[in-house]
N, C-alpha and C positions, 0 to 999 in steps of 0.2 A: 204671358196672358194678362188679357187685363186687367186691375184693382176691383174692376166692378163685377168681371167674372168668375174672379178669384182672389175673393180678400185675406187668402191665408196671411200668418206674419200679427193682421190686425185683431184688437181686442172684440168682442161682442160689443162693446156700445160702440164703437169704430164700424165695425161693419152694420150695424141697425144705422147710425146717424148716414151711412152713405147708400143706404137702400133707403132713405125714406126723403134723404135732400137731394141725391145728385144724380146727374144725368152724362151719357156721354154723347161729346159731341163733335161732328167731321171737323177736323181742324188738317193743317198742312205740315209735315216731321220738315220743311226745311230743305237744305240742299243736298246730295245724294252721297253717298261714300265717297268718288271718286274728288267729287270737286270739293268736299272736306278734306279730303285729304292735300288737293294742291293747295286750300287756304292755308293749311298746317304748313307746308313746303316753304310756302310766301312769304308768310306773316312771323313763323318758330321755326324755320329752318331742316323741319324733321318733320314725322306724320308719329304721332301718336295714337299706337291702333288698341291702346286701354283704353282710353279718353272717348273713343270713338263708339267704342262694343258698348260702354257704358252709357254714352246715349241712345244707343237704340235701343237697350233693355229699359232704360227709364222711359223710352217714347212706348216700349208696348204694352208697358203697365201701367201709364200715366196721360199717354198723351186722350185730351179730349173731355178727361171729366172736372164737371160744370157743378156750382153749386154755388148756395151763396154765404162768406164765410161769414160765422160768429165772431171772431176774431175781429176782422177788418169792416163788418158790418156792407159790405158787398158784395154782387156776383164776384166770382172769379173762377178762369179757366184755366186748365194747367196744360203750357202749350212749349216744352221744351224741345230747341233747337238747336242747332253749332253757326255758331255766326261771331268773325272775328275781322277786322280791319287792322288791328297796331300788331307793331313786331313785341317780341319778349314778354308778351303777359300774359297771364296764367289763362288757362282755360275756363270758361265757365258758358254752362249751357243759359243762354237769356228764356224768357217769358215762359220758364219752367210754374210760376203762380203769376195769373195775369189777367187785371180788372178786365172783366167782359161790363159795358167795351173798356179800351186801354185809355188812360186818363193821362199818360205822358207824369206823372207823380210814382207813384204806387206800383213794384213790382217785383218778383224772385226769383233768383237765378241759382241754378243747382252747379256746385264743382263736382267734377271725375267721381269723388268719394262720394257723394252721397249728400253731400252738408247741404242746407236749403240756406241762403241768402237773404234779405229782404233789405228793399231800397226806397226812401225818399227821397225825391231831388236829386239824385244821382250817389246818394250817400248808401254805399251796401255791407251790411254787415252780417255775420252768421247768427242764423237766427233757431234752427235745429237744425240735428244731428241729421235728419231724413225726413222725406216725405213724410214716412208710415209716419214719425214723432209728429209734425206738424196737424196729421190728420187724428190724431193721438188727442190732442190738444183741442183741436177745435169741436169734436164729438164733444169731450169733458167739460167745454165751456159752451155748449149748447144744453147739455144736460144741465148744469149747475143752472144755468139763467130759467131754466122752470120749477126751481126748487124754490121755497121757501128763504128769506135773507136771515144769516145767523148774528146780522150784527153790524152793524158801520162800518167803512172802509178803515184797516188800521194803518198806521206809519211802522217803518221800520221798527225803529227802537218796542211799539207795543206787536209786533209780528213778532220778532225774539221772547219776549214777555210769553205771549200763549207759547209759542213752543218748548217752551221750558216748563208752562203750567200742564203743557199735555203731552206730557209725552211719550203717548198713544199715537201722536200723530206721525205718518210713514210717509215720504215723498213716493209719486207715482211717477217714477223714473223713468215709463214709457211715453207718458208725456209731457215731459219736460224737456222746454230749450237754452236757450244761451241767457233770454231777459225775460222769459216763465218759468215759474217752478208753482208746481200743486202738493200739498198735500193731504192725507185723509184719515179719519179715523169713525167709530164707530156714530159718530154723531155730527160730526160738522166737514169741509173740506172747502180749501182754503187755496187759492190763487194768489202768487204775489208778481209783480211783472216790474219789471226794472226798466228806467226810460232809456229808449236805444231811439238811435234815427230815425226808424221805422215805424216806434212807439211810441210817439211823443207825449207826455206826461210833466206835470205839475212835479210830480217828484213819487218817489217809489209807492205803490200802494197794494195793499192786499185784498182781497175780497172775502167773504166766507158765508157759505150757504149749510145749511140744511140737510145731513144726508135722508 
């Protein structure tokens, strides 16, 4: 069933930021079992029917919904399909997160497991663990961006510094990925994002707002 008709799994601000931003929308799942499976035949030699189950479950909970992210500061729609041309490489579903419209830059592609990708220029790296984490994340940094600012962006070395002076402060593990991590406490909550392909950055920096 779908995210938007059933957002079990997601936290209360996950499921408010996605009732109050997004939308779903007719998009196409792509080419049918059968002729995924001769690509699989062609291209890998075998039909891998985990790989396959598992896009269809990510297309009926995912495919379609529209919003526009916090994160990347654009629309984007989540349109994952099976599409594969070269021999021996790994599977992975393309324009699972995908600029509405596509900008040929900017894009995410989901493996078999669940991992969300994300790519500039052709450069793709694991970016979260899942969807749900990804949409984990961007609720969190839509909330945080209408709270009140706790303080100047820090560097590294002063990121270590507070979490040694608070430590109160708990990471929010459901939303965190490969090059975000959050964490919170009774009074401040704190973003640090690591430069990745996808994020390109001056050099690491944290944020910290207001709870």
């Amino acid at each position: 069933m779908h995210v938007l008709d059933a957002p079990s799994g997601l936290s209360e601000r996950a499921r408010a930021f996605l009732a109050a931003n997004a939308t779903r929308e007719p998009v196409g799942h792509g080419p049918d079992d059968e002729t995924c499976r001769a690509m699989m035949r062609e291209f890998l030699g075998g039909v891998d029917e985990e790989a396959l189950a598992a896009l269809r479950a990510v297309q009926d909970r995912w495919s379609g919904l529209a919003y526009v992210s916090p994160t990347f500061r654009m629309p984007v729609q989540f349109e994952p399909i099976f599409d594969i041309d070269e021999p021996d490489i790994p599977i992975q579903f393309p324009y699972a997160v995908l600029p509405s419209p596509p900008d040929g830059v900017f894009g995410g592609e989901l493996r078999p497991d669940g991992t969300l990708l994300f790519g500039m220029f052709e450069t793709d790296e694991p970016a979260f663990p899942s969807l749900e984490a990804f949409i984990e994340a961007e609720a969190l940094l839509d909330w945080a961006r209408s709270r009140p600012s706790a303080g100047p962006p820090l560097n590294d070395a002063q990121l270590a510094e507070l979490l040694v002076a608070r430590p109160g402060l708990r990471q929010i593990e459901q939303a965190c990925g490969y090059h975000m991590t959050w964490w919170v406490d009774d009074e401040i909550l704190v973003q640090h994002r690591i430069p990745a392909g996808y994020l390109p950055l001056d050099g690491p920096q944290a944020w910290r707002w207001l709870v």
